[in-house]
C-alpha positions as CSV (number, residue, x, y, z in Angstrom):
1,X,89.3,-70.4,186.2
2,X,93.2,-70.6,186.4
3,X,95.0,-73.1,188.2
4,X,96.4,-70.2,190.6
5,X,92.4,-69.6,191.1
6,X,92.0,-73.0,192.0
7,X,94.5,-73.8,194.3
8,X,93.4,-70.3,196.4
9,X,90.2,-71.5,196.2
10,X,91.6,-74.8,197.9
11,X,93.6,-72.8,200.8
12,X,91.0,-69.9,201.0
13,X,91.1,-69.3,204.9
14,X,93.8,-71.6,206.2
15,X,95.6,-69.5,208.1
16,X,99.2,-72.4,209.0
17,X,100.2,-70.3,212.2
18,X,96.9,-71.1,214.1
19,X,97.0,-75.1,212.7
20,X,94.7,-77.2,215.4
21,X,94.7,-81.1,214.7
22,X,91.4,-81.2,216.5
23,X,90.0,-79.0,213.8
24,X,91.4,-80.9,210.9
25,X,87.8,-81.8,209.5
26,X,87.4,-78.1,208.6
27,X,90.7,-77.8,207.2
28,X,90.8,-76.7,203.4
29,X,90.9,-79.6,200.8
30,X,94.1,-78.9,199.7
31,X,95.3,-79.1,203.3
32,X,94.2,-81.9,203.6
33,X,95.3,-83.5,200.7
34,X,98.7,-82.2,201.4
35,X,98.6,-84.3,205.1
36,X,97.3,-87.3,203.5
37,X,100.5,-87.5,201.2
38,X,102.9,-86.7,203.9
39,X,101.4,-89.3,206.2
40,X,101.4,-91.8,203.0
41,X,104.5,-91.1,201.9
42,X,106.1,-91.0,206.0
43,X,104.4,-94.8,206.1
44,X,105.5,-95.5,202.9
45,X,108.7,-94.7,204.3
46,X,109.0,-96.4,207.4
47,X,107.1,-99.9,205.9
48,X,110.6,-99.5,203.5
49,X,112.9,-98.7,206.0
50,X,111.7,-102.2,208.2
51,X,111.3,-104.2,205.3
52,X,115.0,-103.4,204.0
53,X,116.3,-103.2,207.8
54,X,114.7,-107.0,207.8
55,X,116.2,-107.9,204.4
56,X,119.9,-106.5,205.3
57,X,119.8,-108.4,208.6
58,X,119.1,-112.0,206.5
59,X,121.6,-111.0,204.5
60,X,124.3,-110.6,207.0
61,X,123.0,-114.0,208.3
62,X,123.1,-115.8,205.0
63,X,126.8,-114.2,204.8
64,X,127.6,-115.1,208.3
65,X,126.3,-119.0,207.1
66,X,128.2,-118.5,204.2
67,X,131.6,-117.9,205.9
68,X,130.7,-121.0,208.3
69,X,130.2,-123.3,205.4
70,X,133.3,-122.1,203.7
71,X,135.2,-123.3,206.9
72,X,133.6,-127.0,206.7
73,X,134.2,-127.3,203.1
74,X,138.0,-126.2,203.2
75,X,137.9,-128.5,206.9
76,X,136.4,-131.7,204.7
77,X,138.4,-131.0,201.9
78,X,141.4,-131.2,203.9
79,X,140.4,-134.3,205.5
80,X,139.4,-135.8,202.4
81,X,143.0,-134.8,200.8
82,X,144.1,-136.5,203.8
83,X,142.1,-139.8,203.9
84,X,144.9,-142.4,202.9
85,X,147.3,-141.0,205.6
86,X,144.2,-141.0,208.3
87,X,143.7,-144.6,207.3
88,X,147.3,-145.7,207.3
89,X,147.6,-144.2,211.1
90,X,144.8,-145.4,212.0
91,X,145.7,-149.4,210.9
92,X,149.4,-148.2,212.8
93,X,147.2,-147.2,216.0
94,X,145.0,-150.7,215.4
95,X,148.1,-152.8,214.8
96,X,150.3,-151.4,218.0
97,X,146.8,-151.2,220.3
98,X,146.8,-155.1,219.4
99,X,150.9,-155.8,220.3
100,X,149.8,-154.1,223.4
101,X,146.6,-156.6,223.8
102,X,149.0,-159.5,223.1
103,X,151.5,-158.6,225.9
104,X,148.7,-158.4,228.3
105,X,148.3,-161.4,230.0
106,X,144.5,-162.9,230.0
107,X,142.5,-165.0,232.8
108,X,144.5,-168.4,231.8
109,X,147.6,-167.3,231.7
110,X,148.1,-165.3,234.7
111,X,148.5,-168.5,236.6
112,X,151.8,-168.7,234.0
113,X,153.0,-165.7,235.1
114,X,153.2,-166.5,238.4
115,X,155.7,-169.7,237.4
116,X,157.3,-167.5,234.9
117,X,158.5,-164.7,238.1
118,X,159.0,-167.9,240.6
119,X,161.0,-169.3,237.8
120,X,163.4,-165.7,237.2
121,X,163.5,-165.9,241.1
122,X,165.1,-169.3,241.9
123,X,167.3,-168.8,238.9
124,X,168.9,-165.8,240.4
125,X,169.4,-167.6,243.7
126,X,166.9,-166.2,245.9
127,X,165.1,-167.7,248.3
128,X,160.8,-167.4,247.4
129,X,159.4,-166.7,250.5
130,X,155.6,-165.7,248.8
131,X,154.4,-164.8,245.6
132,X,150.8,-164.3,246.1
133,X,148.2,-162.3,243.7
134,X,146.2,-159.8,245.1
135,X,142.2,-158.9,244.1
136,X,141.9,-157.0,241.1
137,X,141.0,-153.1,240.5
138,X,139.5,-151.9,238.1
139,X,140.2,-149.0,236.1
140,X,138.8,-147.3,232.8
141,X,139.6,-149.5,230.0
142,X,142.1,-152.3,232.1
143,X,142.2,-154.3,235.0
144,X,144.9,-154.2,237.3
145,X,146.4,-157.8,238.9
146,X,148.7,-156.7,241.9
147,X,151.3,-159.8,242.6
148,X,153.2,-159.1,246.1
149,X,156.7,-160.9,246.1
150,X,158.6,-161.7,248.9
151,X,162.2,-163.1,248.3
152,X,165.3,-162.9,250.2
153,X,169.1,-163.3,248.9
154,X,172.2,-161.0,248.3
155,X,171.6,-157.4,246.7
156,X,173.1,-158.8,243.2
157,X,170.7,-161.6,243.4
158,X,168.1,-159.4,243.7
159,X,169.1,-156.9,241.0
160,X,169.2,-160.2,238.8
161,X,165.5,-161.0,239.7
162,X,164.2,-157.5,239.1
163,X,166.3,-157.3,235.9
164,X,164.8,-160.6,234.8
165,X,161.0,-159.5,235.5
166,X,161.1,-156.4,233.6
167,X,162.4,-158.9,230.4
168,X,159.4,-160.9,230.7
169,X,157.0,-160.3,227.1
170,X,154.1,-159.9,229.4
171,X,153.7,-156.4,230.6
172,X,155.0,-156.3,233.9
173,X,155.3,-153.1,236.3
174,X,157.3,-153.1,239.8
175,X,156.4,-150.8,242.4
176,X,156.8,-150.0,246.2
177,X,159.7,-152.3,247.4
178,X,161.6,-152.6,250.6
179,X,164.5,-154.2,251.4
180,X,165.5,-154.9,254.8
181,X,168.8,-156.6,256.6
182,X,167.8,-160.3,257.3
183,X,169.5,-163.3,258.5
184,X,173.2,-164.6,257.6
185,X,174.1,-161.7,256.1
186,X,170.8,-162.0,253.4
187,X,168.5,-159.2,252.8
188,X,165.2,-159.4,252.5
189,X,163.1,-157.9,249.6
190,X,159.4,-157.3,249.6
191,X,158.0,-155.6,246.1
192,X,154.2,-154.9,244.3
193,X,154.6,-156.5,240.6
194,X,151.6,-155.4,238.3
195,X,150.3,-156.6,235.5
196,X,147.3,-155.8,233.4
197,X,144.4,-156.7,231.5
198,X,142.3,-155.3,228.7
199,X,138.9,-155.0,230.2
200,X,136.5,-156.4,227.5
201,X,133.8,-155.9,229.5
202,X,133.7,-152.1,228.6
């Protein structure tokens, strides 16, 4: 027998216009064998297909982590270059942070600040009605010490005393004053000095 023989033999009444699925028991071996390899080789396919569809989209990720690492590494690199000069500003930032620690007055010598502004007042000429601290408030990283001043004298005498406060070493602020017409021809000045504290307790 020929192979043309044979493979009529294996199609001998398959008719593939009246193809029923139900019926595919009674098909002819060589139809069947013709479905098997088209359902292997369309599974074949698809288990392919996923698998490279799975290994393309850890590719893109690793690629994606690659970019991001690429970033850090020229980031570190940079900072690394850059490490004496990051040290250097950051002993300038240490040293002025403690110039500004040394002009704020602490607990003990508040009480010295007090003579030190009574002091710039009399030597101007003025007359020291009250110089009283006021309760402390609090902020983020400082304490704030009100002082409220009460002094009266001539307008120069007064532009002396303010001109001598903001001299003093210790960090002093003025704020909210008032001067009003007083007696003999004397005004009188009321004004909010503040000084601050590092808060330690932070």
């Amino acid at each position: 027998m020929s192979i043309a023989d044979g493979f009529k033999n294996a199609f001998r009444g398959f008719d593939p216009n009246n193809l029923d699925v139900n019926s595919a028991g009674t098909w002819p071996v060589g139809v069947k064998a013709i479905v098997y390899v088209l359902v292997f080789a369309a599974l074949l396919g698809a288990g392919i297909y996923f698998l490279i569809m799975d290994k393309h989209t850890a590719v893109e990720r690793e690629i994606s982590k690659e970019r991001d690492l690429k970033q850090e590494f020229e980031s570190k690199a940079f900072q690394v270059a850059n490490l004496d000069a990051l040290r250097q500003q950051m002993r300038d930032v240490e040293g002025r942070f403690a110039e500004l620690l040394r002009q704020l007055p602490t607990d003990k010598e508040v009480p010295g600040l007090l003579e030190d502004i009574t002091a710039i007042g009399k030597n101007a000429g003025l007359a020291i009605d009250s110089i009283a601290l006021q309760a402390e408030r609090k902020d983020k990283f400082y304490v704030e010490l009100p002082i409220n001043i009460q002094v009266r004298g001539t307008y120069h005498q007064m532009g002396e005393f303010v001109s001598g406060v903001a001299a003093i070493k210790r960090i002093v602020t003025l704020h909210d004053y008032a001067i009003r017409p007083g007696d003999n021809n004397m005004l009188s000045m009321t004004i909010s000095a503040k000084t601050y504290r590092y808060d330690d307790t932070k």
